[in-house]
Each structure stands twice: as C-alpha cells, then as structure tokens.
Steps between C-alpha positions, in 0.01 A plus 500: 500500500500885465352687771405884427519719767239859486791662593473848278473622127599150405472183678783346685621148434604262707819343448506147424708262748263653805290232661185646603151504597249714289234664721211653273146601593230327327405716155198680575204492259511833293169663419422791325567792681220719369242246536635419820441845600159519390368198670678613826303831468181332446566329830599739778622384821326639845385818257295653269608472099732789411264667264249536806733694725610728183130553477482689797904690501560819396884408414695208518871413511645168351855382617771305354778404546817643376718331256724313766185211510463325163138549480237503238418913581355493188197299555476552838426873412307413192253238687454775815458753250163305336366494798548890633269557165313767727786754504657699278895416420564829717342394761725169544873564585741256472764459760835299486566336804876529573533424862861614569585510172461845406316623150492213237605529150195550355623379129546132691098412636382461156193709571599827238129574398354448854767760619361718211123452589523557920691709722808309625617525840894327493526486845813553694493395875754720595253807440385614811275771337294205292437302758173535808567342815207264601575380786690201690472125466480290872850429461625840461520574119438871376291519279591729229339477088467608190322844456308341208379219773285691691369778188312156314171356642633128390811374484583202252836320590619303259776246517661167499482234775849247513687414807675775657814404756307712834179620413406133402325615151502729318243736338197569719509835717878546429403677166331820721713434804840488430467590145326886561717462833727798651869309546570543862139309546570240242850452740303482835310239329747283385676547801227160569663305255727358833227329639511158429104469431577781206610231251520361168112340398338612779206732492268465807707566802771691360580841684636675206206447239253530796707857562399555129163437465453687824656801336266448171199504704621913684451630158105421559416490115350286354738218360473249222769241451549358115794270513655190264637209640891468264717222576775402307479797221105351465191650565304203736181738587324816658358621758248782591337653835538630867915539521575219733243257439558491085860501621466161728295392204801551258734337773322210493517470128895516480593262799475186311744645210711640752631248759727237438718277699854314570761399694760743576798517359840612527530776224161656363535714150217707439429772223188685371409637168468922473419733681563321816886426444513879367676614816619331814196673639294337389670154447560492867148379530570138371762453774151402732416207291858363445557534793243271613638222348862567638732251730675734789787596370418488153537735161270671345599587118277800417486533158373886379612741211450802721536728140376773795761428719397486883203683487256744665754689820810284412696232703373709875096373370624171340680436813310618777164523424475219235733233623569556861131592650297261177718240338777382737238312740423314206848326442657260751729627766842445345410525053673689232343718249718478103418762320481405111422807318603805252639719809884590525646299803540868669130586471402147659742517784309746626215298483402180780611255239779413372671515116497191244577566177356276332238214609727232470752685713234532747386120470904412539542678793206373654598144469786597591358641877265246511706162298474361172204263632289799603114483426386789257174632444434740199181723490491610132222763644452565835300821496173329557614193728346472855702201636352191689853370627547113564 
C-alpha cells in the first residue's frame, strides 16, 4: 500500500518493499469555520462578549499571525471585526505578529482589503524604537512590546491552537507575547524550552507558556482571545474569552485528536504538509514527537522540502537554539537524524542532520544501521501528534 508523506509542495511516497507501521491521528470532525466562530463569540470564556468591551474602548488592536502559521486570518479578522461594530475602521489597527521573524510579506496573509481599511502595524522585533518595556516576568523575562500594544484600550489576539514541541499549545497569549515581542526577550524566553516540564502537550505547569502569559498580562490592557482549534489541515472549533482560560478551553478540545500511541520502533519516518517542512526551522519541531516513539540508538528519517532552506539565523539558530537547547532532549541518547529534502548536501552538512538523497536512500541506510528486520514506524503527519508511548 502507498503511504503519502506531507513532506512539501507535493507529497512524498513511500517506496514499496518497506514494512511498516502507519501512525495517524484520528480525523477530526470539520465544522464550519465561520459559524464556528460565531458560536464561540456568543459564548465567552471567564469574560464579557467582545462587542461589550468595544463598547466602552476608544481604539482597539487585532493581531494575527504572520504568514508562517497556516491560519484562517481571514475570518478571524472578519468575525472580530463584527463585533468591534462601535469603532470606526481607523480606530482598529491591525498588527502582524512576527515574533522573530521580522516584517511579513504582506501579499501572503490574505487580508488585502483589511490592510486597506486599518492602519497596519508589520511588526519587526528587532525594532527597539517600536517596542515599550513593561516590565519583568518572575522568572526574569524583559518585557518589551509592540508600540501599537499599549496605544489600544483592547487588544484582540487572534490565532490558532495545535500542539507546539515546548510551549505545549499553541495560540493563546503567544499571539501578543512573542508575536508583538522585542527578539532578545522572545530569546530569554525560550531560553525555558530546556526544562523538561516545558514540553510537547502540556499547558498547565509549563515554565515557558506560563513565562508567556505572564508577559501578556505587563501590557495591562484589556485582552480578548478569539482562537480556532485546526488539526490536520481542518477546522475542529473556536474559542472566545479571558486569554488563558478560552485557551485551556481550546486545549481541551484538541487532546483527544491529538494523542496517539505505539510501541517504539527502530526507525521512525515522519513528514508534515506546508508550511511546517518549509525550512529546517521549522521542521525541527516534529523531531519531539518522533522522537518519542524511538528505540536508543535508532534513526530518525526526517522528511521536509525546506524550498527556504535552513531558515530564520541559519545553521548557528537551527543548531543551537532549535536543536541543542529544544529538540535534542527529545530523541534517545545515541539516534540519527536523515535528512530527506530539496537542500544541496553542502547546505545540510551544516545543519544537525545528516544528507539522504532520496527517501529510499534514507530508509536503506537505516536498515542498514539498524538490520533488515528493523521495526519502522511512519507518521504521514506529525505536526499535530502528542505521543502516548507504549
């Protein structure tokens, strides 16, 4: 049987003769996403509906993301937007939360007549004349946001909640707090991704997101969280309220479609579908979940385009402060990373992994470290799986 790996701008197939085990999350059930949207504003979690607080704001700022997160902007925007009826489309700026990403391509969010209607703020975290310091988290994050932040009187953050490899979820606070971030902040912060209890699926307990939603609350403004739940390309649900209670609400949505268990095995191939096998960068993060469900001494065949090469900062970030201080306490002590991708062997030595060219090449040599008999578990999509190993 033909398995299709995510893999890039066309799926990857694996080659027949491969024994293997097929790990796949359970489909979740689509739903509309406006409708979705609408019934989660109707509902707020631990606040007043949206259209209340615009009620009483002089001007408002709605965030999303940039165009690195596959996200409905588009109805995100257009469902906040219905309910910030009270003010006039210059009074509502729209920011793009980039993180460490730097200005997005504004062409790529889908959003051209929103960009036409409010002012835009494309933030770029490495601006130290757009961002206000507001302060310090317990554990010694500075505190340092978007301009735009503190000018509203209500701040809608808009987003998508999946699993995320060391803030446990996504979505939630990170849209204000890294996404209107200053960089060397966002760094300090994800300098918590090495403790342990910062890990893939967890939200309550988990020093990094707690770091975040610490930050969120310094910029003392009133916040408003309007989130879907997307799994698997599918929009499962929405969410609406307070910033970390709609969050946990989201959370607890996703879990069931999310974790999935088996045995370990002996080679684990794992791929994603765009944009998170767009760079090295990014497909770093499914080196958590495969790793999971990885014998000591095992292989890991990483299957990702990368048509953008390494990434944001090159091979010192996709070594150092991706794989060494986030995703190497994920794999087992002695494990090799193959590299199946659209990168020149050059560019991916100087890279963690190591080149294949070619996913059978990859599967060959990793039968051939770990014998012909060697168990091998495929994850067509691992970009959403939390794994429950055993």
């Amino acid at each position: 049987m033909a398995i299709a790996l995510g893999y890039g701008r066309a799926p990857l197939v694996l080659p027949e003769g491969f024994g293997s085990e097929v790990l796949a999350l359970p489909p979740p059930p689509a739903v509309d996403v406006e409708r979705a949207l609408e019934e989660a504003l109707s509902r707020p979690v631990r606040s007043p509906p949206l259209r209340e607080l615009a009620a009483q704001a002089r001007r408002a700022l709605v965030i999303v993301s940039d165009a690195t997160r596959d996200e409905p902007r588009a109805a995100l925007y257009a469902a906040a937007r219905r309910e910030l009826a009270a003010l006039p489309d210059e009074r509502i700026a729209l920011a793009i939360a980039t993180g460490t990403h730097g200005p997005a391509p504004l062409e790529a969010l889908g959003l051209e007549e929103a960009l036409r209607r409010h002012p835009v703020v494309n933030h770029d975290g490495r601006d130290a004349a757009a961002v206000v310091d507001v302060g310090r988290t317990a554990r010694g994050t500075r505190v340092r946001v978007s301009r735009a932040a503190l000018e509203a009187d209500l701040v809608v953050v808009t987003g998508r909640v999946k699993p995320h490899y060391f803030a446990g979820w996504g979505g939630g606070a990170k849209g204000l707090f890294p996404g209107l971030g200053y960089v060397d902040d966002i760094r300090q912060n994800h300098l918590l991704k090495a403790d342990p209890a910062s890990s893939l699926g967890r939200a309550d307990g988990n020093p990094c997101r707690e770091d975040v939603e610490e930050a969120a609350r310094l910029v003392k403004r009133p916040a408003f969280l309007l989130d879907v739940v997307e799994l698997s390309g599918a929009v499962m649900g929405a969410v609406s309220g307070e910033l970390v209670a709609a969050h946990r609400e989201a959370v607890r949505l996703a879990r069931p479609f999310c974790e999935a268990r088996a045995r370990k095995a002996d080679v684990v191939v794992i791929s994603a579908p765009l944009p998170v096998t767009a760079s090295l960068y990014q497909a770093s993060k499914l080196l958590p979940p495969a790793g999971a469900f990885l014998e000591d001494g095992g292989v890991v065949v990483l299957c990702a385009e990368c048509p953008e090469g390494i990434g944001p900062g090159g091979p010192e970030v996709v070594n150092r402060a991706i794989f060494e201080l986030g995703v190497r306490r994920y794999l087992p002590p002695r494990c090799a990373v193959l590299l199946v991708s659209g990168m020149a062997p050059e560019v991916v030595a100087t890279s963690y992994a190591h080149y294949a060219p070619g996913l059978e090449a990859a599967l060959s040599e990793a039968l051939h470290i770990r014998g012909r008999d060697a168990r091998v578990l495929v994850i067509p999509d691992g970009s959403d799986l939390v794994p429950a190993v055993g």
